[in-house]
C-alpha positions as YAML, in Angstrom:
chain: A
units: angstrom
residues:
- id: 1
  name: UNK
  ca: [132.54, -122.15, -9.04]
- id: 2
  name: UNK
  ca: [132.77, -125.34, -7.86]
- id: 3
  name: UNK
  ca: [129.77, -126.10, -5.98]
- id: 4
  name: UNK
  ca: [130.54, -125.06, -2.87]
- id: 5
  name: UNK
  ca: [131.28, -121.22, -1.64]
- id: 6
  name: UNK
  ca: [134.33, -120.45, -4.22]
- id: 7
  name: UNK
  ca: [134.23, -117.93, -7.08]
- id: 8
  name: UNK
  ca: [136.55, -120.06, -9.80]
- id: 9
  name: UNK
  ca: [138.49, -116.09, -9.71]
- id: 10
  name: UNK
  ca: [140.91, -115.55, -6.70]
- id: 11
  name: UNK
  ca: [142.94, -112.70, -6.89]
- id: 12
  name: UNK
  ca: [145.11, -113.62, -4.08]
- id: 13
  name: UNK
  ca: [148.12, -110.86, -2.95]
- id: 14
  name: UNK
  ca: [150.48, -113.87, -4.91]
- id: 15
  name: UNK
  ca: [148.21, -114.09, -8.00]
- id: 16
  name: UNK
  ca: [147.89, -111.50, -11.02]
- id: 17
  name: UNK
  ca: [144.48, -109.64, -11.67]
- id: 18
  name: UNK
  ca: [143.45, -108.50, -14.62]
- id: 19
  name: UNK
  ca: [145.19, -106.47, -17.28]
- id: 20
  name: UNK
  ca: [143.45, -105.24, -19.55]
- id: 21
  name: UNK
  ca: [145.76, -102.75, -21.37]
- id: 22
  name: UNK
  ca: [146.77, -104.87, -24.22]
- id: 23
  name: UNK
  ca: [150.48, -102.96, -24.29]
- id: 24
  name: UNK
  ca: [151.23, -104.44, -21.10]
- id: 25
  name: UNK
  ca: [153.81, -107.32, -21.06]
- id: 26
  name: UNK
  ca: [151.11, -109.03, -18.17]
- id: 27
  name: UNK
  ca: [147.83, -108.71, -20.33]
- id: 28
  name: UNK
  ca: [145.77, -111.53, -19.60]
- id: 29
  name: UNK
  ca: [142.26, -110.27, -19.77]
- id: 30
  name: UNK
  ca: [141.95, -112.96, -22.48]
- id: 31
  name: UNK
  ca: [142.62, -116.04, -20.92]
- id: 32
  name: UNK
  ca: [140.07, -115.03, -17.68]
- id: 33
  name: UNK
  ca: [137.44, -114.09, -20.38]
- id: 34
  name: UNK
  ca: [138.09, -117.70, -21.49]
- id: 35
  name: UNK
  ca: [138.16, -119.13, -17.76]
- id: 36
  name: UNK
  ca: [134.69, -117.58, -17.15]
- id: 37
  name: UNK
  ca: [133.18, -118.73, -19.56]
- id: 38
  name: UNK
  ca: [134.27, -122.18, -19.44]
- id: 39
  name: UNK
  ca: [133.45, -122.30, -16.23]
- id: 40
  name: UNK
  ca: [130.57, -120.91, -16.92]
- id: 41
  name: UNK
  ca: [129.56, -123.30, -18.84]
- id: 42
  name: UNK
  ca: [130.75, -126.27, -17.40]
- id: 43
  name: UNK
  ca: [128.12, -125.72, -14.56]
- id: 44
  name: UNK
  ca: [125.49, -124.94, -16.50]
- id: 45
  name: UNK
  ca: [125.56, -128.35, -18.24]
- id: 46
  name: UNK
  ca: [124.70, -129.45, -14.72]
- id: 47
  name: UNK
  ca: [121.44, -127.88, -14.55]
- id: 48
  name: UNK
  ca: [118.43, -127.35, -15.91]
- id: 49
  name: UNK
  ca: [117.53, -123.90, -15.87]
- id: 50
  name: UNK
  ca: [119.33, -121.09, -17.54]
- id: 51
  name: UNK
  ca: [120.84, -119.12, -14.81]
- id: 52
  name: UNK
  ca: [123.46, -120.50, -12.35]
- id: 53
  name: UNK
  ca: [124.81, -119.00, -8.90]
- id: 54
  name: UNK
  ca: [128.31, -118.22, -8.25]
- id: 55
  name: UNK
  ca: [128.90, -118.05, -4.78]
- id: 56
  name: UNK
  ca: [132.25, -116.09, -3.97]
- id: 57
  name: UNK
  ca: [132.54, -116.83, -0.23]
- id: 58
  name: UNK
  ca: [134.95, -118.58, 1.87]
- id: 59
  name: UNK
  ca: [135.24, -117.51, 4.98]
- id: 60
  name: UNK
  ca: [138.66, -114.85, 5.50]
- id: 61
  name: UNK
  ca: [139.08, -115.56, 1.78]
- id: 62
  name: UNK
  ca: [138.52, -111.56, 0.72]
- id: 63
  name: UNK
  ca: [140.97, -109.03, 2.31]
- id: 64
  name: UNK
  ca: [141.30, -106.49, -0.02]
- id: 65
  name: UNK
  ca: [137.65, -105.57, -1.17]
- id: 66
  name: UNK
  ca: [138.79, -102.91, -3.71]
- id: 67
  name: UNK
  ca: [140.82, -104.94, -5.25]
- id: 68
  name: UNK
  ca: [138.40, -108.00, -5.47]
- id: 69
  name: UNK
  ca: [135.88, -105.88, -6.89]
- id: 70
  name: UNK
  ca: [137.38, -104.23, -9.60]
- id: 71
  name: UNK
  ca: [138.59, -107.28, -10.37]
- id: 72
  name: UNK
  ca: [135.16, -108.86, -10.73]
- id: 73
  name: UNK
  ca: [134.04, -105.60, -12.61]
- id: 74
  name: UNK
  ca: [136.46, -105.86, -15.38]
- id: 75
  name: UNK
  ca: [135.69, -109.70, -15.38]
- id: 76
  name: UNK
  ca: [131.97, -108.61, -15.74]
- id: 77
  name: UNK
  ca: [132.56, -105.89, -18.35]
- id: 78
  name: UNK
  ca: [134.46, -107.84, -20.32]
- id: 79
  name: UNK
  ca: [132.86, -111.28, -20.27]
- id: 80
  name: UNK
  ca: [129.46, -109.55, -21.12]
- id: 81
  name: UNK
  ca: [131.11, -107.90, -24.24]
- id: 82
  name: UNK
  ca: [132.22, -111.64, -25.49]
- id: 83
  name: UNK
  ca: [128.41, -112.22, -25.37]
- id: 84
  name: UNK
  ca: [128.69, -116.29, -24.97]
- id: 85
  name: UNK
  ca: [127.48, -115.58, -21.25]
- id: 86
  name: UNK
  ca: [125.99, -112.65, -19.21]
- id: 87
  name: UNK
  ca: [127.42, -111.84, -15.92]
- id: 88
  name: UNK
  ca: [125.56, -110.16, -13.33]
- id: 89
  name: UNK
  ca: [125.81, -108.86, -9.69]
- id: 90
  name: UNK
  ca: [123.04, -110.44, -7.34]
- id: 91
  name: UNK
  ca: [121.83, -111.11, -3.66]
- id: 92
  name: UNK
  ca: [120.17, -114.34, -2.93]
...
């Protein structure tokens, strides 16, 4: 994220989630493996442990929980398959 309370995911009603059927003319599970992990990493070189937070809040930011969550899911599933980084669900 960037800090604050945003996940650096949004899968807004105007935004695409993920594809991941790689005979689809929208698959882009690719390119938000790539963002992850980036991003990932990018905050990581920031601190000094090996395990960083993402927060996903924002307040009214989340209106369609299904779809936010599998969203994340695939994100997970297929981020921890790349094996650079290792995604995990967790409370505070």
């Amino acid at each position: 994220g960037d800090g604050l309370y945003s996940c650096p995911f949004s899968f807004a009603k105007y935004e695409v989630g993920i594809q991941d059927n790689p005979h689809r003319h929208d698959y882009n599970v690719e390119q938000y493996i790539e963002k992850a992990v980036t991003q990932a990493l990018k905050q990581a070189s920031r601190f000094k442990t090996n395990h960083i937070l993402w927060v996903c809040g924002f307040d009214f930011s989340h209106k369609n929980a299904d779809m936010w969550f599998h969203n994340l899911d695939l994100i997970m599933h297929y981020v921890n398959l790349d094996g650079r980084i290792n995604l995990l669900y967790s409370s505070p």
